[in-house]
SERO-4910 file (N, C-alpha, C, O; in steps of 0.05 Angstrom, whole numbers):
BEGIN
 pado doro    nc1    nc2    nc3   cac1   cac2   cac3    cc1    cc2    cc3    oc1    oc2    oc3
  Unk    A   3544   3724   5862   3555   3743   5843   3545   3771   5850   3521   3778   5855
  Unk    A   3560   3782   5850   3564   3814   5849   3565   3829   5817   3584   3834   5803
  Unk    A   3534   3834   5812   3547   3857   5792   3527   3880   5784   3511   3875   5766
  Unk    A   3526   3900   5793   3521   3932   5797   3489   3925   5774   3494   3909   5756
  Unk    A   3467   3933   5776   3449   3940   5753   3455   3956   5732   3455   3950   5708
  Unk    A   3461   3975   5741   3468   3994   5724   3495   4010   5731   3500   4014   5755
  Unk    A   3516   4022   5707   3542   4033   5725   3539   4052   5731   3557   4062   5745
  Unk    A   3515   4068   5725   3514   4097   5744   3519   4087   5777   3520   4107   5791
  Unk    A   3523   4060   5794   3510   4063   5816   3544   4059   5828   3549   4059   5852
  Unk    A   3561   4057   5811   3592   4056   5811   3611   4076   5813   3620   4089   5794
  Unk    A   3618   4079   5837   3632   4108   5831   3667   4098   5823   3673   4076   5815
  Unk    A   3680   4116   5827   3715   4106   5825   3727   4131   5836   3719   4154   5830
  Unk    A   3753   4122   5858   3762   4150   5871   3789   4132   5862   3793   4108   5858
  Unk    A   3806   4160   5861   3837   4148   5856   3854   4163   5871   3860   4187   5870
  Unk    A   3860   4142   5884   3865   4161   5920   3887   4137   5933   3883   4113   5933
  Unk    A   3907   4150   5942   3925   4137   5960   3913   4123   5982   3921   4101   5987
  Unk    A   3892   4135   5996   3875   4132   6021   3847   4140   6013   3838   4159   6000
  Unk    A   3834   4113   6027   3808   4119   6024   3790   4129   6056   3801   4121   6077
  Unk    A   3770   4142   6060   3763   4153   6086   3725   4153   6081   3715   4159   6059
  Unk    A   3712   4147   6104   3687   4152   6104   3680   4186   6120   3659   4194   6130
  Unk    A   3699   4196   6119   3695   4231   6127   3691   4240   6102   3698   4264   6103
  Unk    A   3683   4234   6079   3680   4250   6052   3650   4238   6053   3637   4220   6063
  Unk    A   3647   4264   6032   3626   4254   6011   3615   4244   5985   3621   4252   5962
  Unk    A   3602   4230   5989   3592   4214   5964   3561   4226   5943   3542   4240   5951
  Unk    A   3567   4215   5918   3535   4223   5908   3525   4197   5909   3533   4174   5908
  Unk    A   3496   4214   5912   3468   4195   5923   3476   4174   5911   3483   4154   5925
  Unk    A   3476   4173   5878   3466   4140   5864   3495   4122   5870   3497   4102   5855
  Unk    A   3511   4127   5885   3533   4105   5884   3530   4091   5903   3533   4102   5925
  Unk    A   3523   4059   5902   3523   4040   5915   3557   4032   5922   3567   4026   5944
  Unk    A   3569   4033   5895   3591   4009   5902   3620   4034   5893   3618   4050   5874
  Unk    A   3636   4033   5905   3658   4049   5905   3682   4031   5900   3689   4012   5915
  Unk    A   3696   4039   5874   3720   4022   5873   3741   4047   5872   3737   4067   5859
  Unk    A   3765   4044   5889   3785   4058   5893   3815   4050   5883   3827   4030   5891
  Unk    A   3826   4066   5866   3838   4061   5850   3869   4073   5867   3871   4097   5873
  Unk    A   3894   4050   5875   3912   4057   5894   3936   4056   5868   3931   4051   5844
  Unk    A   3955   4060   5875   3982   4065   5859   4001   4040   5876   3998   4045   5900
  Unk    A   4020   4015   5870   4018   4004   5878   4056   4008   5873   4067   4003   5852
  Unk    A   4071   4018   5900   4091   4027   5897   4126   4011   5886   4148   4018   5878
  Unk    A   4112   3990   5893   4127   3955   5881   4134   3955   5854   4156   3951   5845
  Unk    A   4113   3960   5842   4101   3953   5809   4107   3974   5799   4123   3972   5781
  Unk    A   4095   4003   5808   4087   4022   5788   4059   4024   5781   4049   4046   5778
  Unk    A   4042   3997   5777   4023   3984   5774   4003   4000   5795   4012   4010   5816
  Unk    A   3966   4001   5784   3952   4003   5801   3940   3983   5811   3937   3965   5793
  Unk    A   3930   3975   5834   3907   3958   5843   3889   3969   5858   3889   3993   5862
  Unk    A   3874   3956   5866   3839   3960   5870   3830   3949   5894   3836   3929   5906
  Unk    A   3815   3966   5898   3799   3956   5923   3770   3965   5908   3767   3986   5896
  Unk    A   3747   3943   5913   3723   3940   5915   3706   3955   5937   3723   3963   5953
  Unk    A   3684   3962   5946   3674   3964   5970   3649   3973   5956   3649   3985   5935
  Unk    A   3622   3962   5975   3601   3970   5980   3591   3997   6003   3599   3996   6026
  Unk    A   3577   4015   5996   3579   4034   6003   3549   4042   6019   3530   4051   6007
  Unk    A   3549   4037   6046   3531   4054   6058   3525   4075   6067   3537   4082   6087
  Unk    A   3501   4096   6051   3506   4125   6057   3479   4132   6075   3459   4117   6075
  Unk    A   3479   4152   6088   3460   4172   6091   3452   4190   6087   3463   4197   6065
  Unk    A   3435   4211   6096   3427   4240   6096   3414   4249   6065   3421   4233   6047
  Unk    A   3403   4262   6059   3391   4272   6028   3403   4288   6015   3424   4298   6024
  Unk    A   3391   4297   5989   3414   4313   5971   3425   4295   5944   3417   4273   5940
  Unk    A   3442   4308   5930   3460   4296   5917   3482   4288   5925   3493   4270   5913
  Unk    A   3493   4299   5949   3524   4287   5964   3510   4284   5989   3498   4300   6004
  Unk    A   3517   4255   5992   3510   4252   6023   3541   4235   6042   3564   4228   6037
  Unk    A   3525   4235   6061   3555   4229   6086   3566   4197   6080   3548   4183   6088
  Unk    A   3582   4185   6072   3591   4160   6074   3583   4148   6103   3592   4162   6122
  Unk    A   3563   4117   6111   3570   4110   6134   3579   4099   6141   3588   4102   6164
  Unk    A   3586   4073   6122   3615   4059   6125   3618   4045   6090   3605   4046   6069
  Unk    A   3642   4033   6100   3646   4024   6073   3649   3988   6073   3666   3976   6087
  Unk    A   3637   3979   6062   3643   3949   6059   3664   3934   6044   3656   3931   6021
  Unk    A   3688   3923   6048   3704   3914   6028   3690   3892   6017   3677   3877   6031
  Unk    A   3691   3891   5989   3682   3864   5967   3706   3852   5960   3706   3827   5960
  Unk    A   3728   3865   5954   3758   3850   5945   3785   3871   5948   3785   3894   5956
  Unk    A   3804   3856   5939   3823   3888   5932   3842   3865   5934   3840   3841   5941
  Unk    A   3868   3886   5924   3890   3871   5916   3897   3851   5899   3890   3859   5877
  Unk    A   3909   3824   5897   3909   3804   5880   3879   3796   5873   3878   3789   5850
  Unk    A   3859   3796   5883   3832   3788   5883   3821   3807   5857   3806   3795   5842
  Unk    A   3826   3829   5854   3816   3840   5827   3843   3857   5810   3863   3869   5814
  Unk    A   3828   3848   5792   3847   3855   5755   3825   3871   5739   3801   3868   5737
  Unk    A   3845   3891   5726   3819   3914   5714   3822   3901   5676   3845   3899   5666
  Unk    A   3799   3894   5662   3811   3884   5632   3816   3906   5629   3812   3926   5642
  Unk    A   3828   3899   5606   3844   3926   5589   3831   3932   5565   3835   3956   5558
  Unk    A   3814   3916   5547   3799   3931   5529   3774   3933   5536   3763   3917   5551
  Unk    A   3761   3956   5523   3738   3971   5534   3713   3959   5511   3713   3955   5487
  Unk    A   3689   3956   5534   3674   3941   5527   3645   3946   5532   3641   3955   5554
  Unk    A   3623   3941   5517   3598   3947   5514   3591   3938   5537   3591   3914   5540
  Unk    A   3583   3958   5560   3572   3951   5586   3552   3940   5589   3548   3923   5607
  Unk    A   3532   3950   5571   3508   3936   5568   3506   3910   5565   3489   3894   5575
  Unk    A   3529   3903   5546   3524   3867   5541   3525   3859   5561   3547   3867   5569
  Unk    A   3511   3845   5583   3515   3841   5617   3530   3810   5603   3552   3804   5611
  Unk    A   3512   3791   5581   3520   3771   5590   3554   3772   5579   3571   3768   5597
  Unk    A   3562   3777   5554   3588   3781   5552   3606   3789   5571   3629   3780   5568
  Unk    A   3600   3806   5594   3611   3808   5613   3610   3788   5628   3633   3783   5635
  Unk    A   3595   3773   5637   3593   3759   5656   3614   3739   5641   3636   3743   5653
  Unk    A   3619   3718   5620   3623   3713   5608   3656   3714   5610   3671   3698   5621
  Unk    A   3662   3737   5596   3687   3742   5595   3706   3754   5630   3730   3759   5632
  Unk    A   3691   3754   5648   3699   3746   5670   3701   3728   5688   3714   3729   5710
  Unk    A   3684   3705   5676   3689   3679   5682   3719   3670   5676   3735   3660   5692
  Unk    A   3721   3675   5652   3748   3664   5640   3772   3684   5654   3795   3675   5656
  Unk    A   3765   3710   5663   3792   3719   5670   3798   3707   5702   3821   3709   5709
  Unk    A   3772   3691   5725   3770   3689   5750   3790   3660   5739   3784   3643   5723
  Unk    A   3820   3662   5759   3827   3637   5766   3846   3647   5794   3846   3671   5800
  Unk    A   3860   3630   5808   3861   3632   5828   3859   3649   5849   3846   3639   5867
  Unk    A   3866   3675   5854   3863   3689   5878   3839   3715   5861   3826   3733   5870
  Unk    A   3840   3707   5840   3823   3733   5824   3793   3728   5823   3785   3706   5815
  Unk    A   3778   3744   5830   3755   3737   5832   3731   3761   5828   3707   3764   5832
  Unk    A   3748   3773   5820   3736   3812   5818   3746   3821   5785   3770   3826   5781
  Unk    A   3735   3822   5772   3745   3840   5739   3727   3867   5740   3703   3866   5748
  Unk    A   3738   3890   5733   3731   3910   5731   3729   3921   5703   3749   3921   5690
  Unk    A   3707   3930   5692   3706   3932   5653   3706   3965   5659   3703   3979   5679
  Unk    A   3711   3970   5629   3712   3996   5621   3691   4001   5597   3688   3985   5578
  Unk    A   3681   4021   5602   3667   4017   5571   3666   4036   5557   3674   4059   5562
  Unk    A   3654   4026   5533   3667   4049   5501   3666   4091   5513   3681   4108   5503
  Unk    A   3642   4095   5535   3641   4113   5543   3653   4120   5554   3656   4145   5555
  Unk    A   3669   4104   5570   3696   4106   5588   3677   4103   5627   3688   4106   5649
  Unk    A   3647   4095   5623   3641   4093   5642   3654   4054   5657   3659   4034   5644
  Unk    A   3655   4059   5686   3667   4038   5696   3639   4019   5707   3616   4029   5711
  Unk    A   3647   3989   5712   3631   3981   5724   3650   3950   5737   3674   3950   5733
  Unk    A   3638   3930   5748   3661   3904   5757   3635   3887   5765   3612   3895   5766
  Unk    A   3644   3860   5770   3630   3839   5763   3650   3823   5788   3675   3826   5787
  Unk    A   3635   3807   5811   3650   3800   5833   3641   3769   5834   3616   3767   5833
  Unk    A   3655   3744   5837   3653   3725   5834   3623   3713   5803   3602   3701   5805
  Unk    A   3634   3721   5786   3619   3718   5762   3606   3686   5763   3618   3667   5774
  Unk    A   3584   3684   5752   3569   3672   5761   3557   3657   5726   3536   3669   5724
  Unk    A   3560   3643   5707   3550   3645   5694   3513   3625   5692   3497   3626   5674
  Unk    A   3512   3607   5718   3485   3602   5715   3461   3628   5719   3436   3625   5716
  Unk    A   3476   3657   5727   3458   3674   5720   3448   3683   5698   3427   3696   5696
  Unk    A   3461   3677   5680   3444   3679   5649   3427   3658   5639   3432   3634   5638
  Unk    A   3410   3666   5633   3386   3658   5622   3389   3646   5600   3389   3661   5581
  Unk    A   3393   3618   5596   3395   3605   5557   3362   3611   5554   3342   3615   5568
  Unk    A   3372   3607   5528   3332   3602   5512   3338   3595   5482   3350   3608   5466
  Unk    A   3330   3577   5479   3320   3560   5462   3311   3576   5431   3296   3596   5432
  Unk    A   3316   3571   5416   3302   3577   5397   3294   3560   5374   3308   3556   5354
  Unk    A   3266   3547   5381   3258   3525   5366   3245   3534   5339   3232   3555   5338
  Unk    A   3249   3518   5318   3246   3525   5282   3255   3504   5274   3273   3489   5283
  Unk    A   3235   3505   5249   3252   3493   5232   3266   3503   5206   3267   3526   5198
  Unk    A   3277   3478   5192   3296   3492   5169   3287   3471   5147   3280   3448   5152
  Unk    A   3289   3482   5121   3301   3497   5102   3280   3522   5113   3260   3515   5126
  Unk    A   3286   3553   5109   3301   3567   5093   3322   3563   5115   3313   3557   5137
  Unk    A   3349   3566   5114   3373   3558   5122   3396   3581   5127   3411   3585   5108
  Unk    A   3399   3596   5153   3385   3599   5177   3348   3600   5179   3336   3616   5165
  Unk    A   3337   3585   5196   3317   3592   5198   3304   3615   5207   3310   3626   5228
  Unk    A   3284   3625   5191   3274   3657   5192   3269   3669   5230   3271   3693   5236
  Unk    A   3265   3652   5246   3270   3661   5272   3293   3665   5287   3297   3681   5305
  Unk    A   3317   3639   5270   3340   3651   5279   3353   3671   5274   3367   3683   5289
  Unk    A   3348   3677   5245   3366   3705   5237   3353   3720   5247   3365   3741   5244
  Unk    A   3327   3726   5260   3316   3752   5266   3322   3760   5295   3324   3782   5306
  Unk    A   3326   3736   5304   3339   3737   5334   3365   3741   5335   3371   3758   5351
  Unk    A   3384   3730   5322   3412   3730   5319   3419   3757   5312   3437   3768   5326
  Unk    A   3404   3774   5287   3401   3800   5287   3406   3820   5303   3424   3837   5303
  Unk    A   3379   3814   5325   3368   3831   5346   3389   3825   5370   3389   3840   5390
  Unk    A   3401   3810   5368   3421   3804   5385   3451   3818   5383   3465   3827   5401
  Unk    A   3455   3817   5351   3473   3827   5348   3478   3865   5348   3496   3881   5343
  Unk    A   3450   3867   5357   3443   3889   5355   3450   3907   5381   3458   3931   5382
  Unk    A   3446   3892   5399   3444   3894   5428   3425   3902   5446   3425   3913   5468
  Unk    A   3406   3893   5431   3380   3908   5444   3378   3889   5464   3369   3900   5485
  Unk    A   3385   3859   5468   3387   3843   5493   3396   3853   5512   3386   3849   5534
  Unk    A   3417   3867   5508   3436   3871   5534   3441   3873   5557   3461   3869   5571
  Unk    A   3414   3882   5561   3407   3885   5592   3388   3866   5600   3373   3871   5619
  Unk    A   3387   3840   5586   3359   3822   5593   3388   3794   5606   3385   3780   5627
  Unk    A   3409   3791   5592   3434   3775   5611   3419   3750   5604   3411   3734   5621
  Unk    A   3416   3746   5564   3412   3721   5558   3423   3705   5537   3428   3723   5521
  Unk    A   3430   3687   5528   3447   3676   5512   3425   3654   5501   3408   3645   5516
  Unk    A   3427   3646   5471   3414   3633   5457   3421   3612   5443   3445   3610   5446
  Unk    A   3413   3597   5430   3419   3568   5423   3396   3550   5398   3372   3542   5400
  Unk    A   3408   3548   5385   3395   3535   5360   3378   3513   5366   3393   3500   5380
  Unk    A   3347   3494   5365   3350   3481   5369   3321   3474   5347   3297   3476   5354
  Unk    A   3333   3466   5319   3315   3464   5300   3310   3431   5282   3324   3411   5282
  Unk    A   3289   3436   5271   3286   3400   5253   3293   3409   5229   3293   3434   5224
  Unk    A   3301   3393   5211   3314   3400   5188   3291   3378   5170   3293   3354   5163
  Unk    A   3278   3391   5169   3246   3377   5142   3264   3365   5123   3251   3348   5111
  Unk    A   3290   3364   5114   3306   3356   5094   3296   3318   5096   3290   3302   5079
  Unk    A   3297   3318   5121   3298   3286   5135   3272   3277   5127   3268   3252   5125
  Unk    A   3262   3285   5126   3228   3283   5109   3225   3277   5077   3206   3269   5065
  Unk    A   3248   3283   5068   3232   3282   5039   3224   3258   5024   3226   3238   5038
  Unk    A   3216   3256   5000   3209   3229   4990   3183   3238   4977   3165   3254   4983
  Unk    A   3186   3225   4961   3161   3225   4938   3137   3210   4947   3130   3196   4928
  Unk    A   3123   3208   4964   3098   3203   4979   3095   3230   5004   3076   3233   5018
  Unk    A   3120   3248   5003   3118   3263   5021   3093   3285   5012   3086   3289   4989
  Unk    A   3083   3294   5030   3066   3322   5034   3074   3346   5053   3070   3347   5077
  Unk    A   3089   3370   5034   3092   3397   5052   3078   3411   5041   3073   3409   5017
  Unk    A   3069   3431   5059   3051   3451   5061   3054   3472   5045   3035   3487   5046
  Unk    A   3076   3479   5029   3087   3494   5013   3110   3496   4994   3134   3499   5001
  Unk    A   3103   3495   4972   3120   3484   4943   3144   3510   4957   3168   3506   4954
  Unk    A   3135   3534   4972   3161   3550   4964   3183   3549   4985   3200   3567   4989
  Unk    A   3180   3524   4999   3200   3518   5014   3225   3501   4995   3250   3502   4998
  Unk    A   3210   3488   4976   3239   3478   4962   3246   3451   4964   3261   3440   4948
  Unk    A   3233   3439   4987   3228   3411   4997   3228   3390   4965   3215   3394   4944
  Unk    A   3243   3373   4972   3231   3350   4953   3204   3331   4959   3206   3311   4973
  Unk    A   3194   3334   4953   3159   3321   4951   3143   3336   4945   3150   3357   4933
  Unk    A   3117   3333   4950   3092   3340   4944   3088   3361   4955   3103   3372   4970
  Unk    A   3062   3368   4947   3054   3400   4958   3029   3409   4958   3015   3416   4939
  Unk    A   3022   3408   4994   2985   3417   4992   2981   3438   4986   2957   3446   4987
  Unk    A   3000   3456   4977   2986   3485   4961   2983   3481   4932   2966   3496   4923
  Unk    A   2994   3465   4916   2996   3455   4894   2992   3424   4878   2993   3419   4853
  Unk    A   2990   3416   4888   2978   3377   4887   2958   3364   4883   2949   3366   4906
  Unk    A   2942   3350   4872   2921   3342   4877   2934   3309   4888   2953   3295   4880
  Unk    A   2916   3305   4908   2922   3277   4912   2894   3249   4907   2870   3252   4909
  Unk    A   2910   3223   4899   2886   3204   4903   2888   3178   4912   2871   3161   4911
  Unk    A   2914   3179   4921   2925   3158   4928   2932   3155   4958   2951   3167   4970
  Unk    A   2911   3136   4971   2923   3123   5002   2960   3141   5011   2975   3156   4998
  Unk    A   2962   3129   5035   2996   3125   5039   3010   3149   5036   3034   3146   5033
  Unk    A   3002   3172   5037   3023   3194   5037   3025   3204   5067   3010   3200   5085
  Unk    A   3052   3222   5067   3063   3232   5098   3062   3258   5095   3074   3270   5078
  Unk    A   3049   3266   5111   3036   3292   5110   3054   3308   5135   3045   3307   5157
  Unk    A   3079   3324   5129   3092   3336   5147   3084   3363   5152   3084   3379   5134
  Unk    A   3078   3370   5173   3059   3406   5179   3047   3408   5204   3051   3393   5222
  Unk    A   3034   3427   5204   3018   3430   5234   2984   3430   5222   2977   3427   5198
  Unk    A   2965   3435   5247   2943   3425   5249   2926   3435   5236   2903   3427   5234
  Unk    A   2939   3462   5222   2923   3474   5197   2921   3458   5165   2904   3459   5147
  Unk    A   2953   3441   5168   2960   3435   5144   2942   3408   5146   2934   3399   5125
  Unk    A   2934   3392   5175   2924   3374   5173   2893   3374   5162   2882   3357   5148
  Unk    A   2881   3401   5173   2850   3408   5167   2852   3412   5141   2839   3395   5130
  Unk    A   2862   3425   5127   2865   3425   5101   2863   3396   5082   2844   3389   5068
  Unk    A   2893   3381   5086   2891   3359   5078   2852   3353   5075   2834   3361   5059
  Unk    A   2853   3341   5092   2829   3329   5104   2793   3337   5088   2773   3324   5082
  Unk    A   2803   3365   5086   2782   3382   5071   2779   3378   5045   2759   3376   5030
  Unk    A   2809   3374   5040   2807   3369   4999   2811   3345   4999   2795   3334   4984
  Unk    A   2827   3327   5011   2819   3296   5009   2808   3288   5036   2824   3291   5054
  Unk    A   2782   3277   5043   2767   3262   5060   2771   3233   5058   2772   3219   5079
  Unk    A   2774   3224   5036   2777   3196   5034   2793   3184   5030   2792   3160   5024
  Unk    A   2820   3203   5035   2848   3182   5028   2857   3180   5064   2851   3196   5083
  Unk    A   2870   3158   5063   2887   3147   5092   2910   3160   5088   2919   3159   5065
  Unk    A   2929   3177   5112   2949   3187   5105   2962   3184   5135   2947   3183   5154
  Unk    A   2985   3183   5138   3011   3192   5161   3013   3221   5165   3017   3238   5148
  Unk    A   3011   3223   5193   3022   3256   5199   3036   3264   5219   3031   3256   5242
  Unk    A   3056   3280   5213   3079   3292   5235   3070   3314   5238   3060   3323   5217
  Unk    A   3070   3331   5261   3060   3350   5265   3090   3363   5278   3104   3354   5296
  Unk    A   3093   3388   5262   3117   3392   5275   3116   3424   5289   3134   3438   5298
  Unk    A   3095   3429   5288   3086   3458   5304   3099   3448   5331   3099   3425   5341
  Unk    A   3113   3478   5343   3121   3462   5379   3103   3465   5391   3107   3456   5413
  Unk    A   3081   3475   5389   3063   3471   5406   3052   3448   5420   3046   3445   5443
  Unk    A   3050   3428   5394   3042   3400   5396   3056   3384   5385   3045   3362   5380
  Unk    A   3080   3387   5379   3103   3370   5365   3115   3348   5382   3123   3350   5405
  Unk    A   3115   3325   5368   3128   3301   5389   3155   3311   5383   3170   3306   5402
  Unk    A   3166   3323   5365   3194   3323   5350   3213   3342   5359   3237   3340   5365
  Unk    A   3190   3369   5359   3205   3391   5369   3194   3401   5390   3178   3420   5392
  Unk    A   3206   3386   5411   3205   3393   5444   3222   3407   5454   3245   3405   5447
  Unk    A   3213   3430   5477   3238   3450   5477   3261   3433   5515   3249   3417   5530
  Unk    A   3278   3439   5519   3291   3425   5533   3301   3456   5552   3322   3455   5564
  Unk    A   3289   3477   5553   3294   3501   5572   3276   3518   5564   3254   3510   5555
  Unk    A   3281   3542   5565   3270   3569   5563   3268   3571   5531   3288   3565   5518
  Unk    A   3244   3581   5518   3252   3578   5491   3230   3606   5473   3215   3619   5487
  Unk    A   3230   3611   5449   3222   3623   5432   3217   3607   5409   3234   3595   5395
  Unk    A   3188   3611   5405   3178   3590   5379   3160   3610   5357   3152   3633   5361
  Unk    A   3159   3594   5336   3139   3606   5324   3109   3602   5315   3112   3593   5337
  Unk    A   3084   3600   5306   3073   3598   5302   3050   3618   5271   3049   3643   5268
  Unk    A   3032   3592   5252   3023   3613   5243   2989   3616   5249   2974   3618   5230
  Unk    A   2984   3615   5265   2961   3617   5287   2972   3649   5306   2982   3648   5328
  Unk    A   2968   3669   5295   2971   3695   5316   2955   3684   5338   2969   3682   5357
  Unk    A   2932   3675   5343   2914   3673   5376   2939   3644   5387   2932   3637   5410
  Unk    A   2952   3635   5382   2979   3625   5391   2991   3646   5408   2995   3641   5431
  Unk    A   2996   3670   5397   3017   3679   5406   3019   3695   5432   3000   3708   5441
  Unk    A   3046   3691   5444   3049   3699   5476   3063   3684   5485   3078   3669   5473
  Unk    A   3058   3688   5520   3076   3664   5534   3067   3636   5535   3043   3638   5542
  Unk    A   3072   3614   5533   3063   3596   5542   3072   3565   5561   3076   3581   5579
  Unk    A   3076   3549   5568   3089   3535   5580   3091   3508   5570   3070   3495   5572
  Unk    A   3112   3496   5558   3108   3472   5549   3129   3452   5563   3152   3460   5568
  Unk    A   3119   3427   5569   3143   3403   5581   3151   3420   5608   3173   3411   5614
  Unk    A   3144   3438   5623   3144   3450   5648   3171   3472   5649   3188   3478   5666
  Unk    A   3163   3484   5610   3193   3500   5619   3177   3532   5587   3171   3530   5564
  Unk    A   3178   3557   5611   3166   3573   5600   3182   3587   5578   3206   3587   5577
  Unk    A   3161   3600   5557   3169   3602   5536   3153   3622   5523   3136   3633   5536
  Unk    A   3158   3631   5496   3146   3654   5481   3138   3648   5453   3154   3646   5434
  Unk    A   3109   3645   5451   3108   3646   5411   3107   3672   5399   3100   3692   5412
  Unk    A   3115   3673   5377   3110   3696   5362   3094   3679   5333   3094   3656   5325
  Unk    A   3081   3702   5323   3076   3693   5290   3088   3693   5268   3110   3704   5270
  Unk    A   3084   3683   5245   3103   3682   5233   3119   3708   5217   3141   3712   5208
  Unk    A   3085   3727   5218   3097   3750   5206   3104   3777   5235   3102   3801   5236
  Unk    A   3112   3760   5250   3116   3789   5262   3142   3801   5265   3163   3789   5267
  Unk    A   3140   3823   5266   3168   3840   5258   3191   3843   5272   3182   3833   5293
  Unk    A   3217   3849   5278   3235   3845   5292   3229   3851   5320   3233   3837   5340
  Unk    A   3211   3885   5317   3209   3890   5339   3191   3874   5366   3197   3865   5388
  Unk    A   3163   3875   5347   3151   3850   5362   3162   3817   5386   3157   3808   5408
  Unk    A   3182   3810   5357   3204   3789   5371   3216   3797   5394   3220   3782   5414
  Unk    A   3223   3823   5393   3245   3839   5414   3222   3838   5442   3230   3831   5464
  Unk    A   3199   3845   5437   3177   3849   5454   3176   3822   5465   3177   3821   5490
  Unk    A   3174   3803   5454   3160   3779   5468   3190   3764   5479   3187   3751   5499
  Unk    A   3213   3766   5468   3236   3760   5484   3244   3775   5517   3258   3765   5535
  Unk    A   3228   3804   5518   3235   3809   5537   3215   3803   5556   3219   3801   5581
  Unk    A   3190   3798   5545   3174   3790   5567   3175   3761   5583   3175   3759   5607
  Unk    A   3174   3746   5570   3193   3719   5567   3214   3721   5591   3212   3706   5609
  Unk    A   3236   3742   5591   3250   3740   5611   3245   3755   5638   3260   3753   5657
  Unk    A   3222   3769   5637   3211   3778   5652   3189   3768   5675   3182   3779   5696
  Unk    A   3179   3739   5663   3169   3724   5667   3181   3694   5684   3172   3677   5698
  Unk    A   3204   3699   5675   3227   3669   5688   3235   3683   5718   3233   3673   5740
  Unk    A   3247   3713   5708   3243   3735   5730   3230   3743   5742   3239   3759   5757
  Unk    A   3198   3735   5744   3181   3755   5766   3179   3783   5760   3164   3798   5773
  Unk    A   3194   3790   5741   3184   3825   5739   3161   3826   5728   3156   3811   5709
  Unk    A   3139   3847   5739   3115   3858   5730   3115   3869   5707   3095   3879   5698
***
């Protein structure tokens, strides 16, 4: 796959004839030339990679590389947030079928950019492990948010629900960690217990606790923190939560890297540890 970092590095000439006796500015890697196509009326395209020399802002063209042209690329017609890389990538998958293999986007600025045999195992899924009730869970809507926000856009990642629903838990021997989840059963913030046999659903805080105010009762426990969860195992790249902050960061679980955050941390934070996260699957410093 072919597709530009950024569209400053994209130039566009609209020219009957294209020639390496002109000049070019420095930041354009990739030159798409825009022909008038005398059949049709219609324009078509030629792609090319662009090798320059000499210093300055305009330097000498040294040659030009074709990437596609003609039936091989189609320009969409509605104009589109360039930044979303993966939406692009995405929505040029679906336009590549037989001889087409080149889409060229436009965006709301009217700057150009194109996307050359689209590729979509280049986006990055990730996981976003939680649980529920509250219903979206508080990590998805903050991500789904920040997503819809576009602050991803240039990270070329796509996301995916992948939560326990405590619902499956309930029962009147049950134990959750907090009446203000809403759960049907019991509640170690509020309960006294004295009876053997209860199922104590939580993580390893909720267990020390337990343990602290009753010592002498026998109890069952699911631990559903992902850190140490038999339940909630992540199956790719993922974002979890935790309420242990010295948790939080990157970490690696089941041999597939990942990001905690806490429970109170703020969008932006999230935004922080999502990009490092991908920065990390990436090799960037």
């Amino acid at each position: 796959m072919i597709f530009p970092d950024e569209y400053k590095l994209v130039g566009v000439k609209r020219s009957t004839n294209s020639t390496t006796e002109e000049l070019i500015y420095f930041l354009t890697d990739y030159l798409i030339v825009e022909k008038e196509n005398s059949d049709t009326c219609n324009a078509n395209y030629e792609v090319y990679y662009v090798k320059k020399n000499g210093e300055g802002l305009l330097r000498k063209i040294e040659y030009l590389e074709l990437i596609a042209s003609g039936e091989e690329v189609i320009k969409y017609d509605e104009e589109l947030n360039l930044r979303n890389r993966t939406l692009l990538i995405e929505t040029a998958v679906n336009l590549c079928s037989g001889k087409v293999n080149t889409i060229i986007f436009t965006g709301l600025d009217k700057h150009v950019t194109f996307i050359h045999k689209p590729d979509l195992f280049s986006i990055i899924y990730i996981e976003i492990l939680d649980v529920v009730p509250p219903e979206p869970s508080w990590l998805s809507m903050v991500v789904r948010r920040l997503e819809t926000s576009g602050i991803f856009g240039d990270l070329q990642v796509h996301f995916a629900e992948k939560v326990i629903d405590l619902r499956h838990f309930e029962g009147p021997n049950t134990v959750f960690p907090c009446s203000a989840s809403g759960l049907k059963g019991k509640y170690l913030d509020s309960n006294i217990f004295i009876e053997n046999g209860h199922l104590l659903v939580g993580c390893e805080i909720s267990k020390t606790i337990f343990e602290m105010c009753f010592p002498e009762l026998e109890y069952s426990f699911i631990n559903i923190c992902p850190l140490k969860s038999e339940i909630l195992v992540p199956s790719r790249p993922f974002i979890t939560r935790c309420c242990r902050s010295e948790n939080s960061g990157l970490v690696n679980i089941s041999g597939f890297e990942g990001v905690v955050v806490h429970w109170g941390d703020s969008e932006y934070q999230v935004a922080e540890a999502i990009k490092n996260l991908v920065h990390k699957i990436k090799n960037i410093p």
